[in-house]
C-alpha positions, 0 to 999 in steps of 0.5 A: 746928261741924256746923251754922251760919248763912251770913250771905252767903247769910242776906243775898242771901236776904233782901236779894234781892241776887245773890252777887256783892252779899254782899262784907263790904265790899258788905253794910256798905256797903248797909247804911250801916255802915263797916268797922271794923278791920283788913281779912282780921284774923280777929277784926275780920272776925268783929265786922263780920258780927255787926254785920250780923247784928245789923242783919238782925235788927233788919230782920226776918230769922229767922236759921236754919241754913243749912248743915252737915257731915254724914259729912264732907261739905258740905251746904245747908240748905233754908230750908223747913227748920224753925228751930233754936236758940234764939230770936232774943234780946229786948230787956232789959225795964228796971223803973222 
């Protein structure tokens, strides 16, 4: 991977929270979500961002790249940086 989105820093952004406000635990907790799992276990870690993710979503956040290696070394990504990716995905539209 050379390019990813930080959802801590996604968060304080577009939560308007410091750093120190962007714990695992912190985020699911302003956000009204329990932590589901095990804590530090990689794969339930992983599940509990997602769901924050989801929710920043849902909330109106665009995710975006915001950081990347380049050449072997760590980089932030302005915000001002054009969007990369795909779109968010849409709600499956269901026929009657």
């Amino acid at each position: 991977a050379k390019k990813w989105i930080n959802i801590r820093k996604s968060y304080g952004n577009f939560y308007k929270v410091p750093r120190n406000q962007t714990k695992l635990t912190i985020m699911l907790e302003k956000l009204g979500m329990n932590y589901d799992g095990r804590p530090h276990s990689g794969l339930d870690d992983s599940k509990n961002i997602a769901r924050i993710a989801v929710r920043m979503l849902q909330d109106g956040c665009e995710l975006r790249v915001n950081e990347r290696m380049h050449a072997g070394q760590f980089m932030t990504v302005s915000s001002s940086a054009p969007l990369e990716g795909a779109p968010a995905p849409q709600m499956p539209r269901w026929r009657n």
